[in-house]
C-alpha positions as a Markdown table, in Angstrom:
| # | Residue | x | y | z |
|---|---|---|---|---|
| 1 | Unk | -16.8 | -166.0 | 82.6 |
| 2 | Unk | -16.5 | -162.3 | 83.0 |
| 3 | Unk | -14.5 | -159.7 | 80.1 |
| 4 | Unk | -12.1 | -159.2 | 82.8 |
| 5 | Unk | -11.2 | -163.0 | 83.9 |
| 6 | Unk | -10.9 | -163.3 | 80.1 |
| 7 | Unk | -9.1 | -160.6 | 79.5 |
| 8 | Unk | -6.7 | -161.5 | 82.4 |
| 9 | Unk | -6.5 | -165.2 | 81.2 |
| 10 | Unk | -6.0 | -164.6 | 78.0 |
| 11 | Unk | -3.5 | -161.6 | 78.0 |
| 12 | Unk | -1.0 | -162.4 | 75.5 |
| 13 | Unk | -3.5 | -163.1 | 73.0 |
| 14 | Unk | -5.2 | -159.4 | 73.2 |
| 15 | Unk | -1.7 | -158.2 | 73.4 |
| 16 | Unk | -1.4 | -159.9 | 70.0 |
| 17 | Unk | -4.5 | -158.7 | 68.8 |
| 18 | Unk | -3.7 | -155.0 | 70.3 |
| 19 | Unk | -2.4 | -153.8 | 67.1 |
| 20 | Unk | -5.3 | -154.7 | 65.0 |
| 21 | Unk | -7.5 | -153.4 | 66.9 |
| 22 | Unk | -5.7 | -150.3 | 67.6 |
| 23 | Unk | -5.8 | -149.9 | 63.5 |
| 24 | Unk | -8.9 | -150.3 | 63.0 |
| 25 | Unk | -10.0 | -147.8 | 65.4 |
| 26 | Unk | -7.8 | -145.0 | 64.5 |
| 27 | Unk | -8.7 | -145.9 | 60.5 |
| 28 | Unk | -12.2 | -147.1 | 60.3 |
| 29 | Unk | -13.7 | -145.7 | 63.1 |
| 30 | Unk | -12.0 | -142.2 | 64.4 |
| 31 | Unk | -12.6 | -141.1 | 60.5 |
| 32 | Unk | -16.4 | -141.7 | 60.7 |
| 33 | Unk | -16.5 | -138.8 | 63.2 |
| 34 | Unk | -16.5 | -136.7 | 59.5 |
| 35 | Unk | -19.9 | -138.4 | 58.6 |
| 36 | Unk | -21.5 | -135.0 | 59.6 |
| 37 | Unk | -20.4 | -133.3 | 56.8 |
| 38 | Unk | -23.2 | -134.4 | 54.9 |
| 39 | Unk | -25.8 | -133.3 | 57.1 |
| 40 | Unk | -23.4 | -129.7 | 56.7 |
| 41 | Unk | -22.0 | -127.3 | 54.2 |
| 42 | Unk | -19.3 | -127.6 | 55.4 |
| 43 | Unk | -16.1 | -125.0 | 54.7 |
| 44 | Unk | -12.9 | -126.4 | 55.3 |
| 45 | Unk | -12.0 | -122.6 | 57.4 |
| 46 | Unk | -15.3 | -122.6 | 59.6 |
| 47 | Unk | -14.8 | -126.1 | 60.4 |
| 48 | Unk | -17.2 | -128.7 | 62.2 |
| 49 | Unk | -19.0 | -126.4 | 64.9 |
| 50 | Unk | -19.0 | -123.4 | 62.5 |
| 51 | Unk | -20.2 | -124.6 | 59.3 |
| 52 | Unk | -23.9 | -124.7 | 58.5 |
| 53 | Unk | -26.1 | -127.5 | 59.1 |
| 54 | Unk | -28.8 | -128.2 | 56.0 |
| 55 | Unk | -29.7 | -131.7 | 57.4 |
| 56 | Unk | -30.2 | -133.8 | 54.0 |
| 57 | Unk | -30.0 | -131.8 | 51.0 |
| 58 | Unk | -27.0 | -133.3 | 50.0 |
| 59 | Unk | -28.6 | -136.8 | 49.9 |
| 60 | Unk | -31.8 | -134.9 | 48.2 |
| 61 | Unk | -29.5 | -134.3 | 45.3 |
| 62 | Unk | -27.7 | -137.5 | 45.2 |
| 63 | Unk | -31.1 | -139.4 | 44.8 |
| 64 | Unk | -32.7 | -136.2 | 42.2 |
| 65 | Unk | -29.3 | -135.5 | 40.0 |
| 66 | Unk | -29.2 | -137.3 | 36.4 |
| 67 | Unk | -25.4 | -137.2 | 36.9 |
| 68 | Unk | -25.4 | -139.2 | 40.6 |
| 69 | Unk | -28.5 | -141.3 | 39.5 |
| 70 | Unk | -26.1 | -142.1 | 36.3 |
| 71 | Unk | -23.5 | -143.0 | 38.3 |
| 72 | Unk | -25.7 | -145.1 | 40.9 |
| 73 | Unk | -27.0 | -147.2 | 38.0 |
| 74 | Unk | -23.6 | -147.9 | 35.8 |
| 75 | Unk | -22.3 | -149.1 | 40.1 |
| 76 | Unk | -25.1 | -151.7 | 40.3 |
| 77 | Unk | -24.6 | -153.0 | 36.9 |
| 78 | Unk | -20.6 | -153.3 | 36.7 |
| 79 | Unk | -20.7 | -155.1 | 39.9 |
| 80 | Unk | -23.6 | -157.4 | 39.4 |
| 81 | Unk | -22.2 | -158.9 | 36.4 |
| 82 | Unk | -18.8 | -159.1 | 38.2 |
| 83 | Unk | -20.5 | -160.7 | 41.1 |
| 84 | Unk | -23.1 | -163.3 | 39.8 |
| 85 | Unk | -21.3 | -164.2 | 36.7 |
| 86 | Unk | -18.0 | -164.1 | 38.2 |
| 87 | Unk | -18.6 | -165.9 | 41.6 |
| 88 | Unk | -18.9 | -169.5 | 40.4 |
| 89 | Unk | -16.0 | -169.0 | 38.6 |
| 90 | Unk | -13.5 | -169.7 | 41.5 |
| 91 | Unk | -15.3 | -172.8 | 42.4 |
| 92 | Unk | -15.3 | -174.1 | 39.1 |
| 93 | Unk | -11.6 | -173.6 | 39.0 |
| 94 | Unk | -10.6 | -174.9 | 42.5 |
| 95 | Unk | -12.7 | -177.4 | 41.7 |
| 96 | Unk | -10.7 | -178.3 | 38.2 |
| 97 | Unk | -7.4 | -178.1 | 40.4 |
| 98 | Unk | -8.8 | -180.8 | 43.2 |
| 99 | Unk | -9.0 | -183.2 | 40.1 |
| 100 | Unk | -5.3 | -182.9 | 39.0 |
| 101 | Unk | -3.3 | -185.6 | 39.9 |
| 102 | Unk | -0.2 | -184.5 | 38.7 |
| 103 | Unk | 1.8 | -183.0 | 41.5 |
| 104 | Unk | 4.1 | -181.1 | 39.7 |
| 105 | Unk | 2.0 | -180.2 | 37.0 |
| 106 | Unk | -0.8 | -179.2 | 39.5 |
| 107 | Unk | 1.1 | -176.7 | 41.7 |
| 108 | Unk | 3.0 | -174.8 | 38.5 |
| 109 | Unk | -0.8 | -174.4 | 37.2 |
| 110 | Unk | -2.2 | -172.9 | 40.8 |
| 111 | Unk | 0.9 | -170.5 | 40.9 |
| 112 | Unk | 0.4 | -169.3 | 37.6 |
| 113 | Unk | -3.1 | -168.4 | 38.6 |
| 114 | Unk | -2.0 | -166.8 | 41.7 |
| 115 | Unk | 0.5 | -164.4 | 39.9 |
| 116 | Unk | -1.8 | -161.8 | 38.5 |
| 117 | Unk | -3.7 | -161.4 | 42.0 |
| 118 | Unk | -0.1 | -160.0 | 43.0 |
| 119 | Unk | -0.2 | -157.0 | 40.4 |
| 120 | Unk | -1.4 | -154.1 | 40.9 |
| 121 | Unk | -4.2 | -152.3 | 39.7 |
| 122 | Unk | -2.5 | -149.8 | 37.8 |
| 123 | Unk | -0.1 | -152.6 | 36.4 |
| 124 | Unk | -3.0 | -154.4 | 35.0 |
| 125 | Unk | -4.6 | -151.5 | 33.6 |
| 126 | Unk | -1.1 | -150.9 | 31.5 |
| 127 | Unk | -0.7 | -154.3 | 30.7 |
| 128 | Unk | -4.7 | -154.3 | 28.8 |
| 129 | Unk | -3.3 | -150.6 | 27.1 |
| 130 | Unk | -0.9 | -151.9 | 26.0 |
| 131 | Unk | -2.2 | -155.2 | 24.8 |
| 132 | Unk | -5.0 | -153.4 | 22.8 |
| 133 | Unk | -3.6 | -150.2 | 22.1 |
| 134 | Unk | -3.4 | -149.5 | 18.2 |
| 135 | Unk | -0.3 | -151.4 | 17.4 |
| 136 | Unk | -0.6 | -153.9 | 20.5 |
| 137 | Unk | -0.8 | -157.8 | 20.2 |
| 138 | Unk | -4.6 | -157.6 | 20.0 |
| 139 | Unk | -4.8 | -155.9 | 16.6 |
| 140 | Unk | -1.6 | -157.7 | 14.9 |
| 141 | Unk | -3.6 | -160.9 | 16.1 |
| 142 | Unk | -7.0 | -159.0 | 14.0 |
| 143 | Unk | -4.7 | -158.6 | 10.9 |
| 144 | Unk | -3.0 | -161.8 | 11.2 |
| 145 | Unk | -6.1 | -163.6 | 11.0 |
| 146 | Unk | -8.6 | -161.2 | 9.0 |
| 147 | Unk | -6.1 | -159.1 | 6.8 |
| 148 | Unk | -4.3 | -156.4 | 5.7 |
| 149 | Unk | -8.3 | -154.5 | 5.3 |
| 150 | Unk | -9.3 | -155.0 | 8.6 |
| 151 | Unk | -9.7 | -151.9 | 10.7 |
| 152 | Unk | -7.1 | -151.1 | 13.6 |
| 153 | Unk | -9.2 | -150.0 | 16.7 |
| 154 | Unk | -8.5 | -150.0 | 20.2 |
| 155 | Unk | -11.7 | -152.1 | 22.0 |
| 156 | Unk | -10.8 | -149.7 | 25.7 |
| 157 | Unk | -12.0 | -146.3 | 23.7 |
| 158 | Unk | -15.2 | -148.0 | 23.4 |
| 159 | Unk | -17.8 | -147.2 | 26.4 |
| 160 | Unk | -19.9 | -149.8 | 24.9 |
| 161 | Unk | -16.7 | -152.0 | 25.8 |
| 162 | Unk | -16.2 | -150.7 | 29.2 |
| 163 | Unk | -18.2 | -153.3 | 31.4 |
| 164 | Unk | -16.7 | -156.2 | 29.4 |
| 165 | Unk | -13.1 | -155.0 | 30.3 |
| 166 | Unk | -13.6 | -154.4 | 34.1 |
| 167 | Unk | -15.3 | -158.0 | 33.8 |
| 168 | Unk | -12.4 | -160.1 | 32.4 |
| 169 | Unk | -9.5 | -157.8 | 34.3 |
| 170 | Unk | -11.4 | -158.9 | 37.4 |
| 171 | Unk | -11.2 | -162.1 | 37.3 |
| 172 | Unk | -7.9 | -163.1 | 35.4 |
| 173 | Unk | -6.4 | -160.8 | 38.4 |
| 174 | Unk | -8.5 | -162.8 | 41.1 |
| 175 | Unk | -10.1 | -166.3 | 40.1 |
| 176 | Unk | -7.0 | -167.8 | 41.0 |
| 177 | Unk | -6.4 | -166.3 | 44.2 |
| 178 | Unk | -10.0 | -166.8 | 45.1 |
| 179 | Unk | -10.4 | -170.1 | 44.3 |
| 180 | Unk | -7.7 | -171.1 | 47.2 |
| 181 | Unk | -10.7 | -170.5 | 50.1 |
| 182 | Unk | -12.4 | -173.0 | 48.2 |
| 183 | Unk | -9.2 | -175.6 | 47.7 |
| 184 | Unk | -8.9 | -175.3 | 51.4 |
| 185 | Unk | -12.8 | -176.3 | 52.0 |
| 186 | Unk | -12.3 | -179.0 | 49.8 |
| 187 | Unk | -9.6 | -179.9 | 51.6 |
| 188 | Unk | -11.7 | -179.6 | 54.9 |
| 189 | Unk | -14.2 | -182.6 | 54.0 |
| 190 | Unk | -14.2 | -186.1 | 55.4 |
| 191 | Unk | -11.4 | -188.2 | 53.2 |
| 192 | Unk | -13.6 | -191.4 | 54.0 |
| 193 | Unk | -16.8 | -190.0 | 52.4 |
| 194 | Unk | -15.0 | -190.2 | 49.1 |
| 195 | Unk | -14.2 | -193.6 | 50.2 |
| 196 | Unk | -17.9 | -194.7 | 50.8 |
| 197 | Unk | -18.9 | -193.2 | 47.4 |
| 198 | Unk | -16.0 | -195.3 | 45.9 |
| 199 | Unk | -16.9 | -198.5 | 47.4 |
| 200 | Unk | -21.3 | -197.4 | 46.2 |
| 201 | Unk | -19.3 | -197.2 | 43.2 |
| 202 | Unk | -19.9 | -193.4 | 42.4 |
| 203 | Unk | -17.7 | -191.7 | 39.6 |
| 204 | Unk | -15.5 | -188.7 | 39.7 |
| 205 | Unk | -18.3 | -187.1 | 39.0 |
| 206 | Unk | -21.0 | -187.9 | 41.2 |
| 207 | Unk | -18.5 | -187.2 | 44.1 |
| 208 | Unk | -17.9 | -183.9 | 43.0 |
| 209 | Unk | -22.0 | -183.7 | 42.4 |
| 210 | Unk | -22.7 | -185.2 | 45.2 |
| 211 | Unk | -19.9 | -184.8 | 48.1 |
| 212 | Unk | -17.6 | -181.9 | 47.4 |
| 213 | Unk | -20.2 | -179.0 | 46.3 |
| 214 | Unk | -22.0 | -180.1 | 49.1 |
| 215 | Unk | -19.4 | -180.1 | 51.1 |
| 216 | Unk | -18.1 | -176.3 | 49.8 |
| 217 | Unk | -21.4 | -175.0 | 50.0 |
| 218 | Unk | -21.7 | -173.5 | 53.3 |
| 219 | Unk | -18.3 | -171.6 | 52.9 |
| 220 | Unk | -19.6 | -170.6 | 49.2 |
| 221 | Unk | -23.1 | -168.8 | 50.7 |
| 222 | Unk | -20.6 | -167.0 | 53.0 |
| 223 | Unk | -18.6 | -165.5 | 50.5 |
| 224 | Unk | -21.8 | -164.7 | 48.6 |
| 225 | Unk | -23.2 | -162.6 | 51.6 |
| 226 | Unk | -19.9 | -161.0 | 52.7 |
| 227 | Unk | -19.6 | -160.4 | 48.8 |
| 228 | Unk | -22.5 | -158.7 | 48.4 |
| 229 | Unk | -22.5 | -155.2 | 49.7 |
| 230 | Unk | -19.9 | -154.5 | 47.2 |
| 231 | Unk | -22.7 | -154.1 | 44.6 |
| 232 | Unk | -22.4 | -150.6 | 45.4 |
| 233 | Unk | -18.6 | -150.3 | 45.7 |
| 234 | Unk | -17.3 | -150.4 | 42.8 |
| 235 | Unk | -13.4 | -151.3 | 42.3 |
| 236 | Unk | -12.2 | -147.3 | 42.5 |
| 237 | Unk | -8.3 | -148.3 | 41.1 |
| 238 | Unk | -9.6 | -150.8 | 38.6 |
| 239 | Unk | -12.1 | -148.1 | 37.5 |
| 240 | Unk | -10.3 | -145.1 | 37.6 |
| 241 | Unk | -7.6 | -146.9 | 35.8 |
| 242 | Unk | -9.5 | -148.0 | 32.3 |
| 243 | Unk | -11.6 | -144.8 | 32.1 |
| 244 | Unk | -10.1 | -142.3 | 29.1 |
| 245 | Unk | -11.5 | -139.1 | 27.5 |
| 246 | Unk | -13.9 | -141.2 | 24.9 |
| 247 | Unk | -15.4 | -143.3 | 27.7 |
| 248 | Unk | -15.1 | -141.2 | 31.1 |
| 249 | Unk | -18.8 | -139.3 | 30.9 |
| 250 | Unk | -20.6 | -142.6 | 30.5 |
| 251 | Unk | -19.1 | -144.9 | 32.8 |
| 252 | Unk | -19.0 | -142.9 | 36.1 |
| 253 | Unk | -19.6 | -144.9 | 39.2 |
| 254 | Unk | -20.2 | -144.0 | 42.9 |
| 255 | Unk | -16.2 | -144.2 | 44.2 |
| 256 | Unk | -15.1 | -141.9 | 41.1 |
| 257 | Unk | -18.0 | -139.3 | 41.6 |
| 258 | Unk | -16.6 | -139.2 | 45.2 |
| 259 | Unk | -13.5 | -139.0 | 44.5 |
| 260 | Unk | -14.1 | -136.0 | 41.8 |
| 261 | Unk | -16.7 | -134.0 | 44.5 |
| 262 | Unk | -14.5 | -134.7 | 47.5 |
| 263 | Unk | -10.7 | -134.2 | 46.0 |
| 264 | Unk | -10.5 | -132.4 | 42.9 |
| 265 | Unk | -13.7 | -129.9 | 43.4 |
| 266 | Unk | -13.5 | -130.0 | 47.0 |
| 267 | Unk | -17.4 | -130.4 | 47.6 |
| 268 | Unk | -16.6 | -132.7 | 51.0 |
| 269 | Unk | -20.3 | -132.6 | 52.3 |
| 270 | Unk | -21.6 | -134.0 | 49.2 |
| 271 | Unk | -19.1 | -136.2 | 48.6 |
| 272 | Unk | -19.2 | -137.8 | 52.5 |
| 273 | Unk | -23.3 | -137.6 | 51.5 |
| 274 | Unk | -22.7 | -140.0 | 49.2 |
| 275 | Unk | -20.0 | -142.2 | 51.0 |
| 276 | Unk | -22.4 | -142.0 | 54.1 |
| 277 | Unk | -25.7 | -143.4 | 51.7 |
| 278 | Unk | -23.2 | -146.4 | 50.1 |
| 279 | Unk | -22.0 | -147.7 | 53.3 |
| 280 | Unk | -25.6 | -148.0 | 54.3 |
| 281 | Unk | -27.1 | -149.4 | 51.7 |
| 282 | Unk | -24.4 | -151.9 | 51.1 |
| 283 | Unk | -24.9 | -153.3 | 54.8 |
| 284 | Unk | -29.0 | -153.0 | 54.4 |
| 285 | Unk | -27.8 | -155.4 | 51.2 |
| 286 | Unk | -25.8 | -157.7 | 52.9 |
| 287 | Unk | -28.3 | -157.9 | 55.9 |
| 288 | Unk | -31.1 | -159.0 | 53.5 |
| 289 | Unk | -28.6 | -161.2 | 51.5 |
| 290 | Unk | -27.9 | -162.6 | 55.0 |
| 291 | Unk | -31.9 | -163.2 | 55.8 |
| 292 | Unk | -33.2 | -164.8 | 52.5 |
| 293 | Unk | -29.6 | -166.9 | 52.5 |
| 294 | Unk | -30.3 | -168.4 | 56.0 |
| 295 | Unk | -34.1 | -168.8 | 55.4 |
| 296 | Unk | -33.5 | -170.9 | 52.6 |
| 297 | Unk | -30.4 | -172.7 | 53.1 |
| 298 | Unk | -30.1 | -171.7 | 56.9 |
| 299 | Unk | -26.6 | -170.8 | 56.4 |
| 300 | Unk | -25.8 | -167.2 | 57.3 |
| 301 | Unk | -23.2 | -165.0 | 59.3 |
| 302 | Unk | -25.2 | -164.0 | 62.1 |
């Protein structure tokens, strides 16, 4: 069937789809036209054709400054403890909620882990300030417990303190929202495989073991690969938000460098330099994610 028979056959649908599409072009494609900034420096007055082309000495520097190499380094490691300690963690959970039998009690528990997902970023970053601010609930809780001599600090002043915040922000904002891909995968399988296992006389456990992780696993390995090239994409809100004067020089990441070069200092070239090198390395990631993935488990995206 030719693109035109299909197009003709299935009109309403690409009309539905029109709007999407047009989006996406005029968003995440017209814009990448800019990507020859960095091979330029470019001056906002001379524009494209008249600013001067220096091919990659932007991405020289990126890969030779303490500053960028800084920044690279504190991106991989925020979002590889946020991605392999925090991915099973929405499968564990979905899973937990697939074993409630209580109706009531079941769906008042799933909505009260969807809420946070629905907060903003810079809602949830005030909501940890003022949790753990000086004379927040945190530190009446230390006194409370350990006394009157106990010292009143506030944990977010703390680089040292940084990664474990963006870790536990992330996932009591998401884990519950996540976890509904996985409630619907496990409410994709076979209802009478259960039943077989039953009737073998296999527990609630070695159905969960042995049918439903199984049975989840293929949409799981997805997730993992798609999730993947954000190891160098780093949450820019999230980060932005929980960074202060005590802990901003040590815990700079790729997006907030960007955003310092490109909008406050107005060094566009080096900033789209270093757009322009995370957008390729985090699909060189999730292309090699994608090959050791379907070599081993033979599940993959393409």
């Amino acid at each position: 069937m030719g693109l035109i028979h299909k197009v003709k056959r299935y009109k309403f649908l690409y009309v539905l789809l029109s709007g999407a599409l047009i989006w996406t072009l005029v968003f995440c494609y017209v814009p990448m036209l800019g990507i020859v900034m960095s091979f330029q420096d470019f001056n906002i007055f001379k524009g494209f054709f008249g600013s001067d082309f220096v091919g990659f000495k932007h991405f020289v520097t990126i890969f030779t400054d303490p500053v960028f190499l800084k920044a690279i380094g504190n991106t991989l490691l925020y979002n590889s403890v946020i991605l392999f300690l925090g991915f099973p963690l929405p499968i564990i959970l979905a899973l937990l909620f697939n074993e409630l039998r209580g109706v009531f009690f079941k769906r008042a528990v799933q909505t009260i882990s969807y809420l946070p997902y629905f907060l903003s970023w810079i809602s949830v970053v005030a909501l940890f300030y003022a949790f753990f601010e000086m004379d927040g609930p945190f530190n009446d809780l230390k006194v409370m417990i350990f006394g009157e001599q106990i010292e009143r600090t506030n944990i977010l002043m703390d680089p040292d303190n940084f990664l474990g915040i963006l870790f536990w922000s992330h996932i009591w904002k998401n884990v519950g929202w996540s976890s509904v891909i996985f409630l619907a995968a496990i409410a994709s399988i076979d209802s009478q495989l259960y039943e077989a296992a039953v009737m073998d006389g296999a527990g609630r456990w070695k159905q969960v073991l042995y049918i439903t992780i199984p049975g989840i696993w293929p949409t799981a390995m997805i997730i993992f690969i798609l999730s993947s090239g954000s190891l160098v994409s780093s949450n820019f809100e999230q980060v932005f938000g929980f960074q202060n004067l005590y802990t901003m020089e040590q815990t700079q990441v790729v997006n907030t460098v960007v955003y310092k070069l490109g909008v406050q200092q107005g060094n566009y070239s080096l900033a789209t330099a270093f757009g322009l090198a995370q957008g390729v390395v985090s699909f060189l990631i999730v292309y090699v994610v994608n090959i050791i993935t379907k070599k081993f488990s033979n599940i993959g995206i393409w």
